[in-house]
C-alpha positions as CSV (number, residue, x, y, z in Angstrom):
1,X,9.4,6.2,17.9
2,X,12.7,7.4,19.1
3,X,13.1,8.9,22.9
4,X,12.8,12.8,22.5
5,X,15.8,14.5,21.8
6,X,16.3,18.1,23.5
7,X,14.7,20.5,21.6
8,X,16.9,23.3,19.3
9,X,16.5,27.1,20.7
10,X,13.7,28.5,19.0
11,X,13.6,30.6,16.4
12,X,11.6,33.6,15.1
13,X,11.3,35.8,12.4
14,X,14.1,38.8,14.1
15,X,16.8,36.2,14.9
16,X,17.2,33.0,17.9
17,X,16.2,33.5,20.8
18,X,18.7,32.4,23.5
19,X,17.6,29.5,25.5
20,X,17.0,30.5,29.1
21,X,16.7,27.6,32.2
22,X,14.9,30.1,34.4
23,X,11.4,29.9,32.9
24,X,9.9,30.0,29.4
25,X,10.7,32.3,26.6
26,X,7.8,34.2,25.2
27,X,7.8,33.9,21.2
28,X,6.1,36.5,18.8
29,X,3.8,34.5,16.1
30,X,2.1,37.2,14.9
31,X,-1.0,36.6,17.2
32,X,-1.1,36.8,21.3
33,X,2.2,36.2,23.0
34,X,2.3,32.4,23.8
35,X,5.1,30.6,26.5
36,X,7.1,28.1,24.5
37,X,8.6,25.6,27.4
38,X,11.8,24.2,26.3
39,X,11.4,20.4,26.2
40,X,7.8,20.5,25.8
41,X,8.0,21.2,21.5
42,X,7.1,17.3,20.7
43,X,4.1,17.2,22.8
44,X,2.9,20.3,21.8
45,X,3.3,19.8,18.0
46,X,1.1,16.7,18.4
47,X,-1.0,18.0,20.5
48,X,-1.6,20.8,18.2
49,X,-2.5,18.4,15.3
50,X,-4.9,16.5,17.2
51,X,-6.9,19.9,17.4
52,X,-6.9,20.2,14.0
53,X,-7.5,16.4,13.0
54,X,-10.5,16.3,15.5
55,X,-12.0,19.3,13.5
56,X,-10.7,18.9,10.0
57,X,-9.3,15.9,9.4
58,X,-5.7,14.3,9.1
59,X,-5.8,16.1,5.5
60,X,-5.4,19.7,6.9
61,X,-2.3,18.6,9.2
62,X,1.0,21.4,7.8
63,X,3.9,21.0,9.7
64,X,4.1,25.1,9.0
65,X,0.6,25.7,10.5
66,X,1.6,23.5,13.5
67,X,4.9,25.1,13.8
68,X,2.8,28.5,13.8
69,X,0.3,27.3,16.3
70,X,2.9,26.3,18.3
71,X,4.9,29.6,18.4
72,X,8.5,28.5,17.2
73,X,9.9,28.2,13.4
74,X,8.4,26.2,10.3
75,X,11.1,24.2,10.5
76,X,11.1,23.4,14.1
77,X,8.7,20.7,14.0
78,X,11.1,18.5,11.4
79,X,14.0,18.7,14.5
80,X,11.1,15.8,16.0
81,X,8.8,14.5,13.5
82,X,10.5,15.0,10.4
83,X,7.9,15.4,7.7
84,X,4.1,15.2,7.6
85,X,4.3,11.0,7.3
86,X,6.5,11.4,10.5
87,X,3.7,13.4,11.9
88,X,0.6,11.7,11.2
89,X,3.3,7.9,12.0
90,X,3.7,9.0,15.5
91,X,0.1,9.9,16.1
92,X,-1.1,6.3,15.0
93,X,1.5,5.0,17.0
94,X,0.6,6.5,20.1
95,X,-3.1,5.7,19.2
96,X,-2.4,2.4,18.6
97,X,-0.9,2.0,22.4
98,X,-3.9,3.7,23.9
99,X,-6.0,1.1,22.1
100,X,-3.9,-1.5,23.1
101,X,-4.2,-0.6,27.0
102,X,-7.7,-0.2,26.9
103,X,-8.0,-3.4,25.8
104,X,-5.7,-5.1,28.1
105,X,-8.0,-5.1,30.8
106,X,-11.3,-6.2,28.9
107,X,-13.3,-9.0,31.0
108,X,-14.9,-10.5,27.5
109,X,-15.3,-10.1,24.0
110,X,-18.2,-8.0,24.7
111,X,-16.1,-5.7,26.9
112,X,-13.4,-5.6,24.1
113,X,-16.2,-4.1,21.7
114,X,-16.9,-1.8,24.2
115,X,-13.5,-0.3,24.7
116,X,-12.7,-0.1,21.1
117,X,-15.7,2.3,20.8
118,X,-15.1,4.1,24.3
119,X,-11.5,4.8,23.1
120,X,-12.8,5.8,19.3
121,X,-15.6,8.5,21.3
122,X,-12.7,9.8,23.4
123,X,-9.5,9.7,20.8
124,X,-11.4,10.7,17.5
125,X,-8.4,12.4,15.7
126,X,-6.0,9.4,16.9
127,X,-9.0,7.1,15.4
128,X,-9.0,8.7,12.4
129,X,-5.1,8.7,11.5
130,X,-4.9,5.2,12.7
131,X,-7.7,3.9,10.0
132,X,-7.6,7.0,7.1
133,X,-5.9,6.7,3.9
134,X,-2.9,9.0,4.9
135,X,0.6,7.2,4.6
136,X,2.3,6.1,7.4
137,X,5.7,4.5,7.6
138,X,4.8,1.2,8.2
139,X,8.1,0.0,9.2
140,X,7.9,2.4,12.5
141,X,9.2,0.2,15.4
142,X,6.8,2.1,17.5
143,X,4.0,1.9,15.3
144,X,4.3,-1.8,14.4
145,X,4.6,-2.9,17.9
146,X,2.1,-0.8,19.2
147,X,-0.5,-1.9,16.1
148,X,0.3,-6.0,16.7
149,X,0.1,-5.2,20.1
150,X,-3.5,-4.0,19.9
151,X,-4.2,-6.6,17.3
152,X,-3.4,-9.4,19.6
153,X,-5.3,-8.4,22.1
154,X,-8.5,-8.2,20.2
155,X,-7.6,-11.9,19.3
156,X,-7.2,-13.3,22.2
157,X,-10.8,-11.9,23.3
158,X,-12.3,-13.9,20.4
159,X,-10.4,-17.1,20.9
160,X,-11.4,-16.5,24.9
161,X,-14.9,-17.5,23.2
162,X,-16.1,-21.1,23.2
163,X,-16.3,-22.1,19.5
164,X,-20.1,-23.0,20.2
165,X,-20.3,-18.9,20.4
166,X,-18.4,-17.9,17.6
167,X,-18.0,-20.7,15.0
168,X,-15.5,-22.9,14.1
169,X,-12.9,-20.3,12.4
170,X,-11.5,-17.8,15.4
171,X,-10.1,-15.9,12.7
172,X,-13.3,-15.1,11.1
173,X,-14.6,-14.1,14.3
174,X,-12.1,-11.6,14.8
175,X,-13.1,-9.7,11.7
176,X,-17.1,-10.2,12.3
177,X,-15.8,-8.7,16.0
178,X,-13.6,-6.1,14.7
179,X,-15.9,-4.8,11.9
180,X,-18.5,-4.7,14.4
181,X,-16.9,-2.6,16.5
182,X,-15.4,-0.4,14.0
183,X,-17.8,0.4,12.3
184,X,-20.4,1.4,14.5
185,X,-17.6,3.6,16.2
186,X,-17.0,4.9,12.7
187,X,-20.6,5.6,11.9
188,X,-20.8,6.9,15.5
189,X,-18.0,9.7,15.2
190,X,-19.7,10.4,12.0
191,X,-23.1,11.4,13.5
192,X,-24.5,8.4,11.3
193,X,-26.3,6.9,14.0
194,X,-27.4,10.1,15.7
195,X,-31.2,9.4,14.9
196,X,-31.0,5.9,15.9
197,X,-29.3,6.1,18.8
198,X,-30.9,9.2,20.1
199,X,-30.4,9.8,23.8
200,X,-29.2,5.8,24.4
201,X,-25.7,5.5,25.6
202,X,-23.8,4.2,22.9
203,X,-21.8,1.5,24.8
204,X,-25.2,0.0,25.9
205,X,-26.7,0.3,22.4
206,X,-23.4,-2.0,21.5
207,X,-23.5,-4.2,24.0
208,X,-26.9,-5.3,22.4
209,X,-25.6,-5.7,19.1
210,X,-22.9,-8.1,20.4
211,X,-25.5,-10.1,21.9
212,X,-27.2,-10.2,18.6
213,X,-23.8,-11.6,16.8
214,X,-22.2,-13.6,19.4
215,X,-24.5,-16.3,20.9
216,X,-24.7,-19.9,21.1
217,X,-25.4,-21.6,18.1
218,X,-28.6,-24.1,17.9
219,X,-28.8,-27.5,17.5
């Protein structure tokens, strides 16, 4: 993803409205008076379709009803993101780097597991655009880096295991790992597991399943 560029002025319905550096210009949306803070657009656009990811899903994101949430034209948000791929590209990117820091600092494989569920429990709507259906552009510096990134990282957690723990094939004991992790954070974010996890913390009740894949094989 490309630095931010300064933002246009913004627009309304009645005309621009000048750009002012004392403070921030109040736009009229149709709904209470919001500040728009010159600069601030990008952040606020994505921001915006978290909010609506995390209780909709990445299918309800409109550029026009973000642009509208945010106070400023319909075609404001295309000055950053361009188009809805752009959109929904920028917010797996960015996912995709959270993921890839909170797994940076993972003691185990164990630990890995654990921080790919903390980080699905406290970024859902970046969870979901990262793993829906949605097109992305795929050839996103930002994205692709960020992705492999997180991808390695996972890796190296498995290969950090002795084969005696995982089997022969690291690479199949990446996806047993990843699959585990991702889907019991999927089922978990879907209230699947409600009933069976009941009051447990759900990074303890994970920790036991990885003990239950990843163990020493017997003689």
């Amino acid at each position: 993803m490309n630095p931010a560029k300064a933002d246009p002025a913004p627009e309304r319905a009645d005309g621009p409205v000048p750009e002012k550096a004392d403070g921030p210009v109040p736009e009229k949306t149709g709904g209470p008076a919001r500040p728009y803070h010159h600069g601030d657009l990008r952040r606020a656009i994505l921001g915006a379709a978290l909010d609506v990811i995390a209780a909709e899903g990445p299918s309800a994101v409109s550029l026009r009803d973000l642009a509208r949430r945010a106070g400023v034209s319909h075609a404001a948000p295309a000055h950053h993101f361009k188009d809805r791929v752009g959109l929904l590209t920028a917010i797996a990117a960015e996912g995709f780097g959270l993921l890839a820091t909170a797994l940076g600092d993972a003691e185990d494989l164990r630990d890995a597991g654990v921080r790919y569920v903390r980080f699905a429990r406290e970024h859902p709507a970046h969870f979901q655009v990262m793993f829906s259906a949605e097109p992305l552009r795929d050839d996103d510096l930002e994205l692709t880096t960020a992705r492999t990134l997180a991808g390695g990282r996972l890796r190296a957690a498995v290969s950090a295991v002795p084969a005696e723990g995982r089997g022969p094939d690291a690479r199949l004991a990446g996806i047993a790992a990843w699959s585990l992790a991702h889907g019991f954070a999927t089922l978990l974010l879907g209230h699947n597991l409600d009933g069976q996890v009941g009051g447990q913390d759900p990074e303890e009740v994970f920790r036991a399943l990885t003990g239950m894949l990843f163990r020493p094989e017997r003689p």
